[in-house]
VEXMI-119598 format. One record per residue (C-alpha): residue number from 1; residue in one letter; chain; z, x, y. Coordinates in pm, whole numbers, plus 50000, padded with zeros to 5 digits. Each point is the difference from the previous one (the first is absolute). Layout:
r resi:NUM; resn:a; chain:A; z:Z; x:X; y:Y
...
//
This chain:
r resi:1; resn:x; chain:A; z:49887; x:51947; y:51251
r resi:2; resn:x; chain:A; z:50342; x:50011; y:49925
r resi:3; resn:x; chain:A; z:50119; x:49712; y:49751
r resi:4; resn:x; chain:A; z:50363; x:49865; y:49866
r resi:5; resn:x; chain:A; z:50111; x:49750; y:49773
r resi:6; resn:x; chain:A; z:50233; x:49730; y:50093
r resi:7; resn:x; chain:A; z:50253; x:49941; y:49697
r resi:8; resn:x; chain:A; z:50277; x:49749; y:50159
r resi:9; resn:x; chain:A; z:50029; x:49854; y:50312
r resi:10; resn:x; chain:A; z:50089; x:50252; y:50270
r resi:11; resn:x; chain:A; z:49883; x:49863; y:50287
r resi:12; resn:x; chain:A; z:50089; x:49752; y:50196
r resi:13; resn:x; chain:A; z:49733; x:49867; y:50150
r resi:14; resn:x; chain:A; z:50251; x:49641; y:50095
r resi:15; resn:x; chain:A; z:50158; x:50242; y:50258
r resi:16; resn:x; chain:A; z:49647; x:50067; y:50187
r resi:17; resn:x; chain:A; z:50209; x:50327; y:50127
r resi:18; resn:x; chain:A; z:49704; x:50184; y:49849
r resi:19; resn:x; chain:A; z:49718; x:49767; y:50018
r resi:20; resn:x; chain:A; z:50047; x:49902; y:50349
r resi:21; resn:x; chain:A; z:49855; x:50335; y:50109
r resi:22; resn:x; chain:A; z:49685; x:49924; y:49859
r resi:23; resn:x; chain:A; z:49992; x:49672; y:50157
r resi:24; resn:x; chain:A; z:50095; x:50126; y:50371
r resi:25; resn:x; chain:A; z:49691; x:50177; y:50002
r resi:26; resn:x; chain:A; z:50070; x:50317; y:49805
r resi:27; resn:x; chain:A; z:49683; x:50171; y:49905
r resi:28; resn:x; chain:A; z:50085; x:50028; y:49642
r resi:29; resn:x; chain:A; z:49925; x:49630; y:49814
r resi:30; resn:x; chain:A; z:50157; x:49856; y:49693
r resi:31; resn:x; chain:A; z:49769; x:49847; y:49766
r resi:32; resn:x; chain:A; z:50114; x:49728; y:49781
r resi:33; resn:x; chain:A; z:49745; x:50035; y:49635
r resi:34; resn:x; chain:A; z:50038; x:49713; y:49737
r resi:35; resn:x; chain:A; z:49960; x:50145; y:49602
r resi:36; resn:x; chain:A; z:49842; x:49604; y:49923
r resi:37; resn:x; chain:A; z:50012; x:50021; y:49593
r resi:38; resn:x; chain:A; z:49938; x:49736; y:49716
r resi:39; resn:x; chain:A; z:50252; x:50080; y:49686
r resi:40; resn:x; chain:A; z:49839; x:50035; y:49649
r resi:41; resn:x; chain:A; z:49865; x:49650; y:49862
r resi:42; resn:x; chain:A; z:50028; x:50084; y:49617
r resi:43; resn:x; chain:A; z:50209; x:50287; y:49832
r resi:44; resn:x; chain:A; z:49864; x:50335; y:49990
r resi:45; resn:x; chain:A; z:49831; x:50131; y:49694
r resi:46; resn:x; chain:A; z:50299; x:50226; y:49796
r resi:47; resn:x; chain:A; z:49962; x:50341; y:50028
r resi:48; resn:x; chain:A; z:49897; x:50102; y:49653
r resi:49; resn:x; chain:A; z:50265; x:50225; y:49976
r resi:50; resn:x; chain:A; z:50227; x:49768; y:50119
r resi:51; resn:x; chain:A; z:49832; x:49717; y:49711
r resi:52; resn:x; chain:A; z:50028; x:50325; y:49716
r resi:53; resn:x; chain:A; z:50371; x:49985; y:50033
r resi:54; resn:x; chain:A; z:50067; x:49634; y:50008
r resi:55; resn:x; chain:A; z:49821; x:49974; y:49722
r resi:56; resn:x; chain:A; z:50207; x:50291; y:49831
r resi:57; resn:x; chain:A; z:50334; x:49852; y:50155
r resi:58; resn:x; chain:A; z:49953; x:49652; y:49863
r resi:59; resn:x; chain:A; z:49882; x:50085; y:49637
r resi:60; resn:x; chain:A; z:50298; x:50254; y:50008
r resi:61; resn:x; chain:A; z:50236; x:49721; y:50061
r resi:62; resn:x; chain:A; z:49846; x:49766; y:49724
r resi:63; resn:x; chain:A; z:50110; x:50269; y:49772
r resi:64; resn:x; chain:A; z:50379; x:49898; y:50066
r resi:65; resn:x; chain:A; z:49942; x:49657; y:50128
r resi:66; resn:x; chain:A; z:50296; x:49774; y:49854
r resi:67; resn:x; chain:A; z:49841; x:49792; y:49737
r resi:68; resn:x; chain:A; z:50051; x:49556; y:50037
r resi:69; resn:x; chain:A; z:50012; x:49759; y:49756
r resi:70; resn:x; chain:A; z:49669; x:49833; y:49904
r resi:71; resn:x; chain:A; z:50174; x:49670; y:50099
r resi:72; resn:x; chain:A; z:50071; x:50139; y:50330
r resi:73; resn:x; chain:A; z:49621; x:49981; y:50091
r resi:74; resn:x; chain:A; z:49965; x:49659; y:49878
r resi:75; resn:x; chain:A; z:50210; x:49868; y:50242
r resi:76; resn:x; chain:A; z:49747; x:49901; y:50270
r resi:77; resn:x; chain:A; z:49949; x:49669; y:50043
r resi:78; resn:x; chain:A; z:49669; x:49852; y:49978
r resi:79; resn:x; chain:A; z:49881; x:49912; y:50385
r resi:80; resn:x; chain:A; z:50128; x:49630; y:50113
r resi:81; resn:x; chain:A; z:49805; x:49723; y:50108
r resi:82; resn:x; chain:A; z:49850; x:50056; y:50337
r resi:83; resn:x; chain:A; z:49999; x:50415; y:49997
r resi:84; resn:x; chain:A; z:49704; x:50164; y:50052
r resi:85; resn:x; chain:A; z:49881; x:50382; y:50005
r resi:86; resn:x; chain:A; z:49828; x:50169; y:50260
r resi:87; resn:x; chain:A; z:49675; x:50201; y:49860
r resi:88; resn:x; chain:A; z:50064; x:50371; y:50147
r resi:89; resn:x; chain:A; z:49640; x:50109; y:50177
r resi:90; resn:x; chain:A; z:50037; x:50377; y:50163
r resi:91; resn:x; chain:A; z:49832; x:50022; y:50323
r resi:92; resn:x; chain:A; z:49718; x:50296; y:50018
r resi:93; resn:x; chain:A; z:50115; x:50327; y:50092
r resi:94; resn:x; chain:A; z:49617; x:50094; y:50147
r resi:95; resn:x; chain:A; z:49897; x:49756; y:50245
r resi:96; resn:x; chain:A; z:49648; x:49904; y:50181
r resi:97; resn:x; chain:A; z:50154; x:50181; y:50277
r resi:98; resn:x; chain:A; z:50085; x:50301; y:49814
r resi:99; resn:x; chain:A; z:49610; x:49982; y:49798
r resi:100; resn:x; chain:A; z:49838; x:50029; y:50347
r resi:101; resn:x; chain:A; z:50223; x:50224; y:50205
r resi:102; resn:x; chain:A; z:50122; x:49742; y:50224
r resi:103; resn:x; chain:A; z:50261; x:50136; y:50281
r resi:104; resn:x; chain:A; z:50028; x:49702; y:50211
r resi:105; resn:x; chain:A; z:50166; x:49796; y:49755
r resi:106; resn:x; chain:A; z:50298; x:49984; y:49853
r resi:107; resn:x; chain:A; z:49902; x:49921; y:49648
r resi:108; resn:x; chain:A; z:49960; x:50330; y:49886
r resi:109; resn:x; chain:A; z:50174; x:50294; y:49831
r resi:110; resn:x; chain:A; z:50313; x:49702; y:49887
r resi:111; resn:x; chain:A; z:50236; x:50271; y:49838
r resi:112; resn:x; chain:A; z:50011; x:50215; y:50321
r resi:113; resn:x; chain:A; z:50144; x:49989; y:50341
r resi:114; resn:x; chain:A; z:49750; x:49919; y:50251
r resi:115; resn:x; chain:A; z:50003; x:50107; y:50383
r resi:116; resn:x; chain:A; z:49816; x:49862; y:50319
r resi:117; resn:x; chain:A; z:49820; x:50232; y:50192
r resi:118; resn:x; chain:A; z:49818; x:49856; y:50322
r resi:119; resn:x; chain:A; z:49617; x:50209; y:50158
r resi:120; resn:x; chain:A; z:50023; x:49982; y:50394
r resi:121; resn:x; chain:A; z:50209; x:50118; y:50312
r resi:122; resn:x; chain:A; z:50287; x:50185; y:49923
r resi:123; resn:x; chain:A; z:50245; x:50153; y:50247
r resi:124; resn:x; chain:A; z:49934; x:50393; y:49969
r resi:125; resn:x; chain:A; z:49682; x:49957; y:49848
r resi:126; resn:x; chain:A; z:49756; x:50359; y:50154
r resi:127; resn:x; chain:A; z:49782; x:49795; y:50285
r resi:128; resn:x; chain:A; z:50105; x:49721; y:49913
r resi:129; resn:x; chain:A; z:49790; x:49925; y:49722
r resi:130; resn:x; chain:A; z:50073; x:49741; y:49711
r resi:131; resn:x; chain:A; z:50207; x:50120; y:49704
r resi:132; resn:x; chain:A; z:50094; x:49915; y:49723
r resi:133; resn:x; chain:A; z:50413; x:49916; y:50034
r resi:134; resn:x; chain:A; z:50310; x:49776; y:49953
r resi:135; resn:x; chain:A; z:50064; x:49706; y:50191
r resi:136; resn:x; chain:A; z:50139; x:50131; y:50294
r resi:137; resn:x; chain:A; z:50184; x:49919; y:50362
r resi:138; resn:x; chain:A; z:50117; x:50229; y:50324
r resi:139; resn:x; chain:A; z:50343; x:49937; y:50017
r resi:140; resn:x; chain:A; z:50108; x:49822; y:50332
r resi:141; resn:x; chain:A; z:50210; x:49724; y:50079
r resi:142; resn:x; chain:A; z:50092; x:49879; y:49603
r resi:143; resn:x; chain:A; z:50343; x:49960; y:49983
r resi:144; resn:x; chain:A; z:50015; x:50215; y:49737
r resi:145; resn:x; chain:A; z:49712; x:50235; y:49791
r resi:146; resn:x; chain:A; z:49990; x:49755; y:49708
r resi:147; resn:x; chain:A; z:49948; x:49757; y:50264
r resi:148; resn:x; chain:A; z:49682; x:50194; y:50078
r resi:149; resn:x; chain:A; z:49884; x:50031; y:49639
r resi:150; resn:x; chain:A; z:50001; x:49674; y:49942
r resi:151; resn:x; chain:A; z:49778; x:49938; y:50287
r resi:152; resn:x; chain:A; z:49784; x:50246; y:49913
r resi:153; resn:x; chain:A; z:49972; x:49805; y:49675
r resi:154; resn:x; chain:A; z:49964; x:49690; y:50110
r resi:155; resn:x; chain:A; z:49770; x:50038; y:50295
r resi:156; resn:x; chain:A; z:49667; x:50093; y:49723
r resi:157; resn:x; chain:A; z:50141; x:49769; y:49726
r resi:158; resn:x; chain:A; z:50075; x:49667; y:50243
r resi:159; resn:x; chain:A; z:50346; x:49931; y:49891
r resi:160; resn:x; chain:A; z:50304; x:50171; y:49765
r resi:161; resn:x; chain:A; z:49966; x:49716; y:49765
r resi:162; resn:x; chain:A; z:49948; x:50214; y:49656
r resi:163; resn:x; chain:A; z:50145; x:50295; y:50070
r resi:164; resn:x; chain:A; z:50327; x:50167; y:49954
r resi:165; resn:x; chain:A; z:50173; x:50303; y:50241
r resi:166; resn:x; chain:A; z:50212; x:50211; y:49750
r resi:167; resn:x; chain:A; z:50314; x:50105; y:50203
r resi:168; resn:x; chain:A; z:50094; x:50004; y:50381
r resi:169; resn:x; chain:A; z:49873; x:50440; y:49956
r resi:170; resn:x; chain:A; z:49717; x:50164; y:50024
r resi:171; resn:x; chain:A; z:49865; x:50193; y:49663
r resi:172; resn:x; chain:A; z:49895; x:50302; y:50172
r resi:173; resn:x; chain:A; z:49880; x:50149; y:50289
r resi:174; resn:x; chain:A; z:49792; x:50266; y:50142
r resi:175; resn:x; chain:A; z:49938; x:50178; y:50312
r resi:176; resn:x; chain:A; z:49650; x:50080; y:50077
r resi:177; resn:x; chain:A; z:49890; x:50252; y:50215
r resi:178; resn:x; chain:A; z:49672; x:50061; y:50228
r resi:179; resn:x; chain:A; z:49737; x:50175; y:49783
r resi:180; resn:x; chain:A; z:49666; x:50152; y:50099
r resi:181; resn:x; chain:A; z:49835; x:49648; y:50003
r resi:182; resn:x; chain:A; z:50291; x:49807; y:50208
r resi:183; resn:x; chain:A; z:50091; x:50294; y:50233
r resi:184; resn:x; chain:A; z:50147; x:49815; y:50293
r resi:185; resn:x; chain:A; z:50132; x:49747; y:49755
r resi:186; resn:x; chain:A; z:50418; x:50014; y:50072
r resi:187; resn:x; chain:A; z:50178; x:50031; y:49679
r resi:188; resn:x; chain:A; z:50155; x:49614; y:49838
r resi:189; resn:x; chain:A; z:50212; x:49926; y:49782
r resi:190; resn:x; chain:A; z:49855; x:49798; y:49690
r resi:191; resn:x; chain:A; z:50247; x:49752; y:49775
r resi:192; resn:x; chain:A; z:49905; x:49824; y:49703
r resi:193; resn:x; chain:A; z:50147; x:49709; y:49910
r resi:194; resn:x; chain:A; z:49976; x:49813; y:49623
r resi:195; resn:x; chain:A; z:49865; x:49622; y:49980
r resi:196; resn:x; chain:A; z:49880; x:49846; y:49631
r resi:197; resn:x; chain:A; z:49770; x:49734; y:49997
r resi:198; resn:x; chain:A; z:50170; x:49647; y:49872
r resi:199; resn:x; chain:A; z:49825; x:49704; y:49796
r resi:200; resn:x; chain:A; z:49627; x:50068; y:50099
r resi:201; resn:x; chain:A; z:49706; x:50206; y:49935
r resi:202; resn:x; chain:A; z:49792; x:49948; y:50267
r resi:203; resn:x; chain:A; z:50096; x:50075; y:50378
r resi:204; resn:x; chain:A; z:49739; x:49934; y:50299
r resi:205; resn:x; chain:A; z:50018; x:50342; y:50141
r resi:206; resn:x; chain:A; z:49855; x:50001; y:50398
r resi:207; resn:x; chain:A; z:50003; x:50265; y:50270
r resi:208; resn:x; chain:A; z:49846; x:50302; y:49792
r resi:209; resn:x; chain:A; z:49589; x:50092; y:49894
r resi:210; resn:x; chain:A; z:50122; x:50019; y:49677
r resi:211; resn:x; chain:A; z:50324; x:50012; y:49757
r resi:212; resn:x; chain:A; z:50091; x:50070; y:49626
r resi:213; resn:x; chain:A; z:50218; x:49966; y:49752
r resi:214; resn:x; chain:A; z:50086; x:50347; y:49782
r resi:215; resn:x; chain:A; z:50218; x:50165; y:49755
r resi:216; resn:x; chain:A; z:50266; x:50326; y:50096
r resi:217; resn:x; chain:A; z:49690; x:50239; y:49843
r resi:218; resn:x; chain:A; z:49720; x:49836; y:50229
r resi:219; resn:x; chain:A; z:50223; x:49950; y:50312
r resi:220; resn:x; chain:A; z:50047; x:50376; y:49957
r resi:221; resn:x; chain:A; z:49657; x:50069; y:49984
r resi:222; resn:x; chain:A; z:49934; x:49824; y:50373
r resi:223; resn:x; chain:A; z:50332; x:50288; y:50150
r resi:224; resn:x; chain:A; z:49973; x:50311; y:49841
r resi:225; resn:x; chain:A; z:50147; x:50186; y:50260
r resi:226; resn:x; chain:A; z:50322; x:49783; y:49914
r resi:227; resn:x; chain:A; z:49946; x:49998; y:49701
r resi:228; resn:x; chain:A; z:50368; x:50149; y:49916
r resi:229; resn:x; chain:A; z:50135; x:49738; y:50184
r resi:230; resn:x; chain:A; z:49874; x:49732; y:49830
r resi:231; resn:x; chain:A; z:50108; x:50081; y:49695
r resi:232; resn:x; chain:A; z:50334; x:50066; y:50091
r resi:233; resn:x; chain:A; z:50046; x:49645; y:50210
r resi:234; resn:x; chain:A; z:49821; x:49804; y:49777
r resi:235; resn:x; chain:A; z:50166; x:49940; y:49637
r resi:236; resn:x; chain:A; z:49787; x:49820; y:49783
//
């Protein structure tokens, strides 16, 4: 399996001098993958290395800090007539979710990047058994391949109401080849584009047996043949 990284925009897919091969009925197919992630609800715990010289850095510059009046502090005015303060509450870095090992939702692992990964059908899948896999689509008659992804998306999620397409590009791509499971399987062409989930945490995911939602290190875990890829497309 030979794989490559996309780093900027070099194909023009709006032209459709390239696509339109697939689409004539060439044997080689162009898949369009969505990477479906939710950003990082609360801030990541500080490396402790990175807390060690904080620490250091501020108490170094109390040492020379320039030194104010006491008068200067006293300044503040008392609050007015009306003003309130709002009681600070953290929200819980270990949820219910995250206490009973629950993939479905999206209430888990809140300092990480989380990824949808759909069980059933998958287009190069050995006899065509369910996998585990991104949302995916054949690319046909979209006008263009991010056209496709975001059909792919929104044909198991119902509509593109919470979610976000990052750039006009794919991320990366790969070219698979047959292997000794798939032999008569033509190669394809595989592109991954980026979409971030917006204002929700719950989607009603349909046309799959199952689906979950996992960090970079368990997505990983579910490829490890690519796993080298992985890491290099996703930054997290």
């Amino acid at each position: 399996m030979k794989m490559n990284r996309i780093g900027s925009p070099l194909i023009r897919l709006a032209m459709r001098g390239y696509c339109s091969s697939a689409a004539a009925g060439s044997e080689e197919k162009i898949v369009a993958s969505v990477l479906f992630e939710r950003l990082p609800v609360v801030v990541p715990k500080i490396d402790p290395v990175v807390y060690a010289f904080q620490e250091f850095s501020f108490r170094w510059q109390q040492q020379y800090r320039r030194a104010y009046p006491e008068e200067f502090y006293k300044k503040h005015e008392p609050r007015g007539k009306g003003d309130y303060q709002i009681d600070y509450v953290p929200a819980p870095r270990i949820t219910e979710a995250d206490k009973t090992n629950d993939r479905r939702s999206l209430q888990r692992a809140l300092d990480s990047r989380l990824y949808l990964l759909l069980h059933g059908p998958a287009y190069g899948a050995p006899d065509g058994k369910p996998v585990w896999h991104f949302p995916e689509k054949i690319y046909g008659t979209e006008e263009t391949l991010r056209k496709c992804a975001e059909s792919a998306l929104e044909s198991i999620l119902g509509d593109l109401s919470h979610t976000y397409f990052v750039g006009n590009a794919p991320m990366g791509h790969m070219v698979v080849q047959p292997s000794d499971s798939a032999p008569d399987l033509p190669p394809f062409k595989r592109f991954f584009f980026k979409s971030q989930v917006i204002a929700t945490n719950k989607f009603n995911i349909s046309k799959c047996d199952d689906y979950v939602w996992v960090t970079k290190d368990e997505l990983i875990e579910f490829f490890p043949e690519q796993a080298e890829f992985f890491n290099q497309m996703i930054i997290s």
